[in-house]
Each structure stands twice: as structure tokens, then as C-alpha cells.
OpenMM code with the backbone's topology and positions (N, CA, C; nanometers):
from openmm import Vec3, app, unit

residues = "UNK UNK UNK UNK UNK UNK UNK UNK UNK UNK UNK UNK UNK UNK UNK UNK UNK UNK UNK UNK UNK UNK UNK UNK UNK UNK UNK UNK UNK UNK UNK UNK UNK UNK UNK UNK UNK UNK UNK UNK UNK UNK UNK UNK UNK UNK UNK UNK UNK UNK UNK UNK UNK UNK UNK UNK UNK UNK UNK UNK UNK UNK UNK UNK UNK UNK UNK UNK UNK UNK UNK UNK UNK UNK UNK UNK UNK UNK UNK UNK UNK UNK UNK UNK UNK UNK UNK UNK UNK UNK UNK UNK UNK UNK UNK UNK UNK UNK UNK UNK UNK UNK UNK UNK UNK UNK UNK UNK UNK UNK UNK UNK UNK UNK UNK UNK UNK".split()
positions = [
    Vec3(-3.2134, -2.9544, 3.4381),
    Vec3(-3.2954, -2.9245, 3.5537),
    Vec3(-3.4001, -2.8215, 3.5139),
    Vec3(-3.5398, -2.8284, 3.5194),
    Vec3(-3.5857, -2.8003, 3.5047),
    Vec3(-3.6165, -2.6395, 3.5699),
    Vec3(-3.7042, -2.5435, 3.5729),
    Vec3(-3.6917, -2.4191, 3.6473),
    Vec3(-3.7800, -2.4605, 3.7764),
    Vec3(-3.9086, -2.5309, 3.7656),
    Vec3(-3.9215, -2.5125, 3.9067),
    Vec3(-3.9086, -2.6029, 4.0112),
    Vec3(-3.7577, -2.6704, 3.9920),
    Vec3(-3.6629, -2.7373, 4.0920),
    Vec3(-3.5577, -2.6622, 4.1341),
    Vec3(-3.5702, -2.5272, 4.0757),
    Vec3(-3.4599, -2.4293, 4.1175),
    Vec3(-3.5009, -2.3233, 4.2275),
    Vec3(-3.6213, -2.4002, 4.2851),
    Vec3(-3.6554, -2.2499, 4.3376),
    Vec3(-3.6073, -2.2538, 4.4920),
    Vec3(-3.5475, -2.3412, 4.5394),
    Vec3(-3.4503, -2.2880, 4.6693),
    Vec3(-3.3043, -2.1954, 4.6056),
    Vec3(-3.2531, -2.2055, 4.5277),
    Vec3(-3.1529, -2.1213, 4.4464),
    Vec3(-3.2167, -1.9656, 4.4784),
    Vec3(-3.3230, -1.9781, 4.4100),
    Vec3(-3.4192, -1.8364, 4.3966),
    Vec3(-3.3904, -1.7976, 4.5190),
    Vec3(-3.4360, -1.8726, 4.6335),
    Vec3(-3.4783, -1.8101, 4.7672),
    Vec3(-3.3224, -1.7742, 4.8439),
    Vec3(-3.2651, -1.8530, 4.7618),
    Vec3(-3.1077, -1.8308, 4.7848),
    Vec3(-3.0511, -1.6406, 4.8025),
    Vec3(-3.0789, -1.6526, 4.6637),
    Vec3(-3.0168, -1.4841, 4.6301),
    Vec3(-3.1232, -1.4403, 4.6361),
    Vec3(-3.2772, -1.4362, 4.6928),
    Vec3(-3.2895, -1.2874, 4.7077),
    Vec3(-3.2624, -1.2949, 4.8611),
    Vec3(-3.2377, -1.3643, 4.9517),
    Vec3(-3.2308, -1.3627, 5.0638),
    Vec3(-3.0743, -1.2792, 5.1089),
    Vec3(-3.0145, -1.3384, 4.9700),
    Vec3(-2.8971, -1.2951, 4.9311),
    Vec3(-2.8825, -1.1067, 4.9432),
    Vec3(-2.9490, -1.1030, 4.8294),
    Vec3(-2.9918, -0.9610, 4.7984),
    Vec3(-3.0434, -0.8785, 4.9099),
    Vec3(-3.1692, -0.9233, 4.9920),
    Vec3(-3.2010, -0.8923, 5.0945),
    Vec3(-3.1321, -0.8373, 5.2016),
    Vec3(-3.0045, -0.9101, 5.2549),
    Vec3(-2.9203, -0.8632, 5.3562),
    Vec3(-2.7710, -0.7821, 5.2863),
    Vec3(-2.7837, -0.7698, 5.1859),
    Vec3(-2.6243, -0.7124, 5.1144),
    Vec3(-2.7483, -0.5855, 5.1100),
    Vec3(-2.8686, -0.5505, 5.0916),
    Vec3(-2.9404, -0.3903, 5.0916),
    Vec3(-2.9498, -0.3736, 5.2045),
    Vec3(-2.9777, -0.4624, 5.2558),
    Vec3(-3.0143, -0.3525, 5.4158),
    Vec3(-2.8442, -0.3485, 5.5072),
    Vec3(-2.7653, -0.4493, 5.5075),
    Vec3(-2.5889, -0.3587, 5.5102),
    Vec3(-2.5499, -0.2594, 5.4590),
    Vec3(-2.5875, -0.2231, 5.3116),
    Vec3(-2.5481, -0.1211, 5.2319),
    Vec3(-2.6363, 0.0091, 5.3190),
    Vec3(-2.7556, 0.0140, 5.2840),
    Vec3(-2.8798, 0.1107, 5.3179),
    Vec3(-2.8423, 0.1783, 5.4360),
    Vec3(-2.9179, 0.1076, 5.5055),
    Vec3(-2.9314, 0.0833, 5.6828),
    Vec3(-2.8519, 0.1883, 5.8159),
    Vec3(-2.8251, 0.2499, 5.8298),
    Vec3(-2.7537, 0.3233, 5.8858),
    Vec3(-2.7670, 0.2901, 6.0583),
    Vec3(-2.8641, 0.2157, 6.1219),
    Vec3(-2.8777, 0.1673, 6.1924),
    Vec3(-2.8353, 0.0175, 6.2157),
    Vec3(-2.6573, 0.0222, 6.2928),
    Vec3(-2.5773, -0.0672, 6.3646),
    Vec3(-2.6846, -0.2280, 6.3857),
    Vec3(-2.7958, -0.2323, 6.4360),
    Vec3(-2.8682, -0.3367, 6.4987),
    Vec3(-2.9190, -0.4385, 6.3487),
    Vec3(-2.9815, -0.2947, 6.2744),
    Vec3(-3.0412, -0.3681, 6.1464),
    Vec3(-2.9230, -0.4275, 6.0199),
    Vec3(-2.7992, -0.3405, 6.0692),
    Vec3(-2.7008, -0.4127, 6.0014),
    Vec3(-2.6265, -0.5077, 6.0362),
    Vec3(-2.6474, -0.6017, 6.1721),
    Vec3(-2.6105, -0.7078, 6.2291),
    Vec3(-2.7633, -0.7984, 6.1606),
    Vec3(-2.8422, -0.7533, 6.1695),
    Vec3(-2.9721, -0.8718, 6.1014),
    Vec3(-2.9381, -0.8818, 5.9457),
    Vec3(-2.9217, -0.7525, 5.8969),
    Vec3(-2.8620, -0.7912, 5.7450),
    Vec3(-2.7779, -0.8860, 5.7044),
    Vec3(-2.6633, -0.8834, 5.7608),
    Vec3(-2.5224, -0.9886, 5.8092),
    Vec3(-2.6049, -1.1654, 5.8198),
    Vec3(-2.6701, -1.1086, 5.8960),
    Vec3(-2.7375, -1.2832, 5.9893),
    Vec3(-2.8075, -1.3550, 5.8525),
    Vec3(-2.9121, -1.2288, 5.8109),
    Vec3(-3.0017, -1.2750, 5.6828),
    Vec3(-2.8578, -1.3201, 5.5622),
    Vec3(-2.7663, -1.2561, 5.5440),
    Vec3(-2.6872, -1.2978, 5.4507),
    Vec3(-2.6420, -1.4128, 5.4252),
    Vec3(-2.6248, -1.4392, 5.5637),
    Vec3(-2.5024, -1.5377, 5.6010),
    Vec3(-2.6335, -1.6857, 5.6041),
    Vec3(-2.7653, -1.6655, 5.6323),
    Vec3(-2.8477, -1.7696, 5.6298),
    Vec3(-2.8761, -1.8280, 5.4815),
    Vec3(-2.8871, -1.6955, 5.3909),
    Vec3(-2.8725, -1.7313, 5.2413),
    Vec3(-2.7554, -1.7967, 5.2340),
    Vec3(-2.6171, -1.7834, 5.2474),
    Vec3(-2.5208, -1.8914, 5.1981),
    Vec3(-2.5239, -2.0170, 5.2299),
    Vec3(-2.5979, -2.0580, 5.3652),
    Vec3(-2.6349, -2.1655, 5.4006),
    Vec3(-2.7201, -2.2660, 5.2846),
    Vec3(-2.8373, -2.1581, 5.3150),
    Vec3(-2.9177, -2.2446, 5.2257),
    Vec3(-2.8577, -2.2839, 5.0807),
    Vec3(-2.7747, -2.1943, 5.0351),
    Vec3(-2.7191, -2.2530, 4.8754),
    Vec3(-2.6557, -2.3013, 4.8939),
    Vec3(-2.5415, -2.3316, 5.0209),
    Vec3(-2.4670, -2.4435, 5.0137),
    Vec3(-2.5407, -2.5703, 5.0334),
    Vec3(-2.6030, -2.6140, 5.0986),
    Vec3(-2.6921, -2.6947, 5.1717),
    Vec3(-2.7452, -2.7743, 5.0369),
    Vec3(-2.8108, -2.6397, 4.9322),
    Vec3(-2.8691, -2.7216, 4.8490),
    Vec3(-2.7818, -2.7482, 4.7067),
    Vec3(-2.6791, -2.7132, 4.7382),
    Vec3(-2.5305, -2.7312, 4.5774),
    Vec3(-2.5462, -2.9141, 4.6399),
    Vec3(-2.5500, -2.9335, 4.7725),
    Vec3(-2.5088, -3.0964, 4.8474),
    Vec3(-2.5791, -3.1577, 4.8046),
    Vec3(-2.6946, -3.1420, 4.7780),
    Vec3(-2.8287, -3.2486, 4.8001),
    Vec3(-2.8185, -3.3084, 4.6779),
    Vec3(-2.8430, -3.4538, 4.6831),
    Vec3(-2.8319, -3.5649, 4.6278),
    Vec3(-2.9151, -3.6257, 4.5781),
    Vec3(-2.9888, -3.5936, 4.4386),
    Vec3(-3.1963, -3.6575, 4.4341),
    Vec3(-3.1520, -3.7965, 4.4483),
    Vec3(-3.2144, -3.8565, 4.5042),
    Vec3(-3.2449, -3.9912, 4.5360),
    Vec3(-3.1161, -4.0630, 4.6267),
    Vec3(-3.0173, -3.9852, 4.6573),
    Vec3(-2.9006, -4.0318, 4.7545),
    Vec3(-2.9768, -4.0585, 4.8972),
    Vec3(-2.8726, -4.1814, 4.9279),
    Vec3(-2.9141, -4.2083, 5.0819),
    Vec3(-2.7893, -4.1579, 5.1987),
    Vec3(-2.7910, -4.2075, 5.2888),
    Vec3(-2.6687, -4.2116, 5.3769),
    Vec3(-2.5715, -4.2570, 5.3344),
    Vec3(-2.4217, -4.2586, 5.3708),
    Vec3(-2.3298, -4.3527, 5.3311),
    Vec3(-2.3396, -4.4653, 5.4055),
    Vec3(-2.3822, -4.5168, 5.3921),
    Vec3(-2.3959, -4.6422, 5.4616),
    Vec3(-2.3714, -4.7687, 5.3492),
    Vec3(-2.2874, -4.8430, 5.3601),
    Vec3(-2.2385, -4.9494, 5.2874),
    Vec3(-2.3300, -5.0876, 5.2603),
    Vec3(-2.3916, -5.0667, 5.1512),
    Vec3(-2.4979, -5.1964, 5.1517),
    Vec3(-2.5040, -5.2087, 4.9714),
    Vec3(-2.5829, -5.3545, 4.9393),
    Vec3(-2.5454, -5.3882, 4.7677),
    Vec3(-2.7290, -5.2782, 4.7788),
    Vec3(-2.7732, -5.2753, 4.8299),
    Vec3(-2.9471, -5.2302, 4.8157),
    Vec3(-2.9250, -5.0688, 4.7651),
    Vec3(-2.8030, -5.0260, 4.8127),
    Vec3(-2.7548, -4.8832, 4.7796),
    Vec3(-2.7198, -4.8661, 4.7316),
    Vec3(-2.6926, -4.7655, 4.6004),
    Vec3(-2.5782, -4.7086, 4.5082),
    Vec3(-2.5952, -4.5744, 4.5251),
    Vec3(-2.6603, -4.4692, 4.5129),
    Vec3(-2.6678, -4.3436, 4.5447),
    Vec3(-2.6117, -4.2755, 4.6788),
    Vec3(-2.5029, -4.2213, 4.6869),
    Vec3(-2.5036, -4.1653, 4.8516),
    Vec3(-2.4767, -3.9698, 4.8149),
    Vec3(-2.5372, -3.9511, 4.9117),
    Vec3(-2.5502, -3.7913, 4.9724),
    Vec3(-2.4379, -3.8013, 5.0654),
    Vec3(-2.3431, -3.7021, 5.0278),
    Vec3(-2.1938, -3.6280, 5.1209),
    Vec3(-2.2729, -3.5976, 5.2223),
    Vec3(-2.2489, -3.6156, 5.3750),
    Vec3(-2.2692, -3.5515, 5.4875),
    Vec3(-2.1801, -3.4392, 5.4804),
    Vec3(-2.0277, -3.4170, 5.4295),
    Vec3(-1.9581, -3.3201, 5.4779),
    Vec3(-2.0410, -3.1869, 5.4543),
    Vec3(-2.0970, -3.1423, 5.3506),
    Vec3(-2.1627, -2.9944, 5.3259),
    Vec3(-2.2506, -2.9635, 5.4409),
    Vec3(-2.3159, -3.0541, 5.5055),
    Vec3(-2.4224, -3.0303, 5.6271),
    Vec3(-2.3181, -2.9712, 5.7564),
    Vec3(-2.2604, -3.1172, 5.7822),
    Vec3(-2.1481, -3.0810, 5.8939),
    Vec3(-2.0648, -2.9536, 5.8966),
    Vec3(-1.9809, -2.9196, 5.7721),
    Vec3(-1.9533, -2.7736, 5.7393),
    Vec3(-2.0864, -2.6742, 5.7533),
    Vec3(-2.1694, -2.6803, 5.7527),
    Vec3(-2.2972, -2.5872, 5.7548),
    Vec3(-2.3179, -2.5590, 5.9360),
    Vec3(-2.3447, -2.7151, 5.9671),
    Vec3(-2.3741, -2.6872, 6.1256),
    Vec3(-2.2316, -2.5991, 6.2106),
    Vec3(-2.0922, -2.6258, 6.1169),
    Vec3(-2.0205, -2.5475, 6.2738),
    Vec3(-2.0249, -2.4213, 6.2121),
    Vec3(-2.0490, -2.3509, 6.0728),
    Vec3(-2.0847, -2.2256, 6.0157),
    Vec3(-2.2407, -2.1882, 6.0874),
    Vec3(-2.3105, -2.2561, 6.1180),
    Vec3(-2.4053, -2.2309, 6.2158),
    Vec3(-2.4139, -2.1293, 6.3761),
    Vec3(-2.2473, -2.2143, 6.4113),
    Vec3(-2.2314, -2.2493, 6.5469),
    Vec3(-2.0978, -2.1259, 6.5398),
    Vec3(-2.0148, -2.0707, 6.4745),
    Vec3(-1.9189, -1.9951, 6.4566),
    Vec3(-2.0312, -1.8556, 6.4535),
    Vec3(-2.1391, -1.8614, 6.3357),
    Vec3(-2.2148, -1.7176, 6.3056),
    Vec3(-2.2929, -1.6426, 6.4459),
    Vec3(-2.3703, -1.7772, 6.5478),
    Vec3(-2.4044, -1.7038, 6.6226),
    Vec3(-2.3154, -1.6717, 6.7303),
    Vec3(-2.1892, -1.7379, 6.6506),
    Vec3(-2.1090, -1.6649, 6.8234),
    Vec3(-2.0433, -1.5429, 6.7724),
    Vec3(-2.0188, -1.5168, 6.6159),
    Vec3(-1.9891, -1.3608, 6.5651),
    Vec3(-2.1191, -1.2472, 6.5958),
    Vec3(-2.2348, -1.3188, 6.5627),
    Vec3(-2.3245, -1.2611, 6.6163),
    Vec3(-2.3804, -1.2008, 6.7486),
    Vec3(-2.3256, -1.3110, 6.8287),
    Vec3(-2.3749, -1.2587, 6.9723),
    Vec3(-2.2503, -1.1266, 7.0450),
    Vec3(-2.1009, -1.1751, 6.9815),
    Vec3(-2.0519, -1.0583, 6.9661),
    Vec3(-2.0394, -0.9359, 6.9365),
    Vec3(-2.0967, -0.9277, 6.7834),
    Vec3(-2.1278, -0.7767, 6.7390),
    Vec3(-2.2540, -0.7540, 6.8451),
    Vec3(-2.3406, -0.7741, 6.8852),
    Vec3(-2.4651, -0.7903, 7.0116),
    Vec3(-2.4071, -0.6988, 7.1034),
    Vec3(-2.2599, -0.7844, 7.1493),
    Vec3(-2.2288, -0.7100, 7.2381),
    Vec3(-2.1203, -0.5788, 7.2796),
    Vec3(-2.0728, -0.5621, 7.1198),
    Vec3(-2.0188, -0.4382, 7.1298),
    Vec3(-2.1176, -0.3497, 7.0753),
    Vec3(-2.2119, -0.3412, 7.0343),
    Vec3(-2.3781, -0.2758, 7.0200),
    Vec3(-2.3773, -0.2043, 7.1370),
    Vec3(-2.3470, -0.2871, 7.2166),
    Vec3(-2.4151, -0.2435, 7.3739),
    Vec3(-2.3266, -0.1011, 7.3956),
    Vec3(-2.1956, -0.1492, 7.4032),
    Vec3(-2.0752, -0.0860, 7.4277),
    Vec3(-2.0868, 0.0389, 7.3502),
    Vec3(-2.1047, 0.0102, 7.2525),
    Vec3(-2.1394, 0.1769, 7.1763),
    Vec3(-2.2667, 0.2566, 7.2222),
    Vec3(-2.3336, 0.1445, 7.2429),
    Vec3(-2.4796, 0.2205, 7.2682),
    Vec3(-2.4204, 0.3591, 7.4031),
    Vec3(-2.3926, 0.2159, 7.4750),
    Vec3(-2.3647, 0.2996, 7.6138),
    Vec3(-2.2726, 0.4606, 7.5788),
    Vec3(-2.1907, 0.4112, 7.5205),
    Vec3(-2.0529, 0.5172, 7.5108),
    Vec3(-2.0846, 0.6328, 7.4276),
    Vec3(-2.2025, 0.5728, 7.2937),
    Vec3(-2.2065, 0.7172, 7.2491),
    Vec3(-2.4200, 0.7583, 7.2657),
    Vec3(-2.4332, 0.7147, 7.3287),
    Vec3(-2.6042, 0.7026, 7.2813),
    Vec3(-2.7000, 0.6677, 7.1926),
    Vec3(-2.6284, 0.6269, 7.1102),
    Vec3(-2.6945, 0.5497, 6.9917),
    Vec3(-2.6449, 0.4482, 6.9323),
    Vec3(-2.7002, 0.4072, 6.8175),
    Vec3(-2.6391, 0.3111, 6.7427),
    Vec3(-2.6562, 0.3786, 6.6116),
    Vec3(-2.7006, 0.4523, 6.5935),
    Vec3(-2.7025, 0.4972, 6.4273),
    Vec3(-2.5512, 0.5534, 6.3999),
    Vec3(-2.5423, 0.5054, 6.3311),
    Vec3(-2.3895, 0.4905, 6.2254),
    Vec3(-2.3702, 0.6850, 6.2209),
    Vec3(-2.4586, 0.7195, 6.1399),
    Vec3(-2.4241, 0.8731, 6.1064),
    Vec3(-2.3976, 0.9752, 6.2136),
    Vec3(-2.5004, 0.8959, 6.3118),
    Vec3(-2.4906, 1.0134, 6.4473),
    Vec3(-2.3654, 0.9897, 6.5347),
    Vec3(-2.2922, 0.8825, 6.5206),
    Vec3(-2.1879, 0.8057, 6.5825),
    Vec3(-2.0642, 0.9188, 6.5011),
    Vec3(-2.0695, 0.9265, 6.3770),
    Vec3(-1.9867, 1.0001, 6.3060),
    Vec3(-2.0106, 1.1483, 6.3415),
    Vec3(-2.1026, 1.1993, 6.3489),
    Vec3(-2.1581, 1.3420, 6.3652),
    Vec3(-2.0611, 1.3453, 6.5392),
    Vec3(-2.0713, 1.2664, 6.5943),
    Vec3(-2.0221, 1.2887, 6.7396),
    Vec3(-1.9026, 1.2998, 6.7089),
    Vec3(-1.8163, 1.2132, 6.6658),
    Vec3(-1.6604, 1.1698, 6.6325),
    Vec3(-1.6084, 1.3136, 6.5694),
    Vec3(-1.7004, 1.3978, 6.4933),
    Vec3(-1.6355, 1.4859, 6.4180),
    Vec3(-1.6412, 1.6118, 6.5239),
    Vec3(-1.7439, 1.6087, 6.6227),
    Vec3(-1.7359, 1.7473, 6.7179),
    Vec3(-1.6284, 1.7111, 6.8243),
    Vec3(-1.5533, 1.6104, 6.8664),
    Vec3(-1.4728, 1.5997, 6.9637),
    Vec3(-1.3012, 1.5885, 6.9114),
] * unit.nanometer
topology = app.Topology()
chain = topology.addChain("A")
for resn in residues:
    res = topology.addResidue(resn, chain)
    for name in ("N", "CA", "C"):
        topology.addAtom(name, app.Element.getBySymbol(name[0]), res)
């Protein structure tokens, strides 16, 4: 394989990279739920593209066909789709819950509180 058929891989890990720095970094709760999201969209895309099949069709049973592309990696992708934004809309909503309870969302100031009480 040549290098520039690799370049969804590329876009893979830095997208990769992208959300594992701003989790690490970030000290702000909100931007570390987008880090998470960005992460978790990079594994998509490299799984998505480990599947892909050059010149595969559907499975569909015919003599005109010999090449087929697995649907399962997509289907596994769409309910990893459908599972992330519902982890997502969760952390969303204990965001709130902290927001409310301590006034912020920044991680350090959350700790700075925890240590005066």
C-alpha cells in the first residue's frame, strides 16, 4: 500500500492524539467531554477504514460478484455511534449537576473547594 492511500489512518491518530491532549491538558470538565467525543470519533474512523474492501461490493449473492465488503464493522460502528452519544449526553448531564453544586466546572477549582470543606 502505497503512502498516500494511508491518509485516513493519518487522520486517524492525530485525531487520535488530538483528544488523548486535550483529556490530559484541559482542566476544564466540558472540554474534556469534547476530548473524549473527538477520541472516540478517531476510533471510528480507523475502524471503519481497517473494513473497507477496494473494489468489494455488498454481500449480495450473484456469479457477476466475487469481492464482498463485511457490513459487520459499519453496524458495530453505528450502535458505538448510538451508545457514545448516550455516554455523552450523560456526562452533559452530570456537568450540569456539578456546575450547579459547586460553581464551576474547572477540575482544579472543584478540588480547591473539596480541600476547604
Amino acid at each position: 500500500m502505497e503512502f498516500p492511500g494511508l491518509y485516513n489512518y493519518w487522520i486517524a491518530m492525530v485525531l487520535m492524539m488530538m483528544g488523548l491532549y486535550i483529556v490530559i491538558t484541559d482542566p476544564n470538565m466540558v472540554k474534556k467531554i469534547v476530548g473524549l467525543s473527538i477520541f472516540q470519533v478517531s476510533v471510528f474512523v480507523f475502524y471503519i477504514s481497517m473494513a473497507k474492501v477496494r473494489g468489494g461490493t455488498a454481500p449480495i449473492l450473484d456469479d457477476r460478484f466475487t469481492v464482498y465488503s463485511n457490513p459487520l464493522p459499519h453496524v458495530l460502528i453505528l450502535t458505538a455511534i448510538v451508545v457514545g452519544i448516550a455516554t455523552t449526553a450523560l456526562a452533559l448531564a452530570l456537568l450540569v449537576r456539578i456546575q450547579a453544586a459547586f460553581g464551576t466546572v474547572d477540575e482544579e477549582a472543584i478540588k480547591a473547594l473539596e480541600r476547604e470543606t
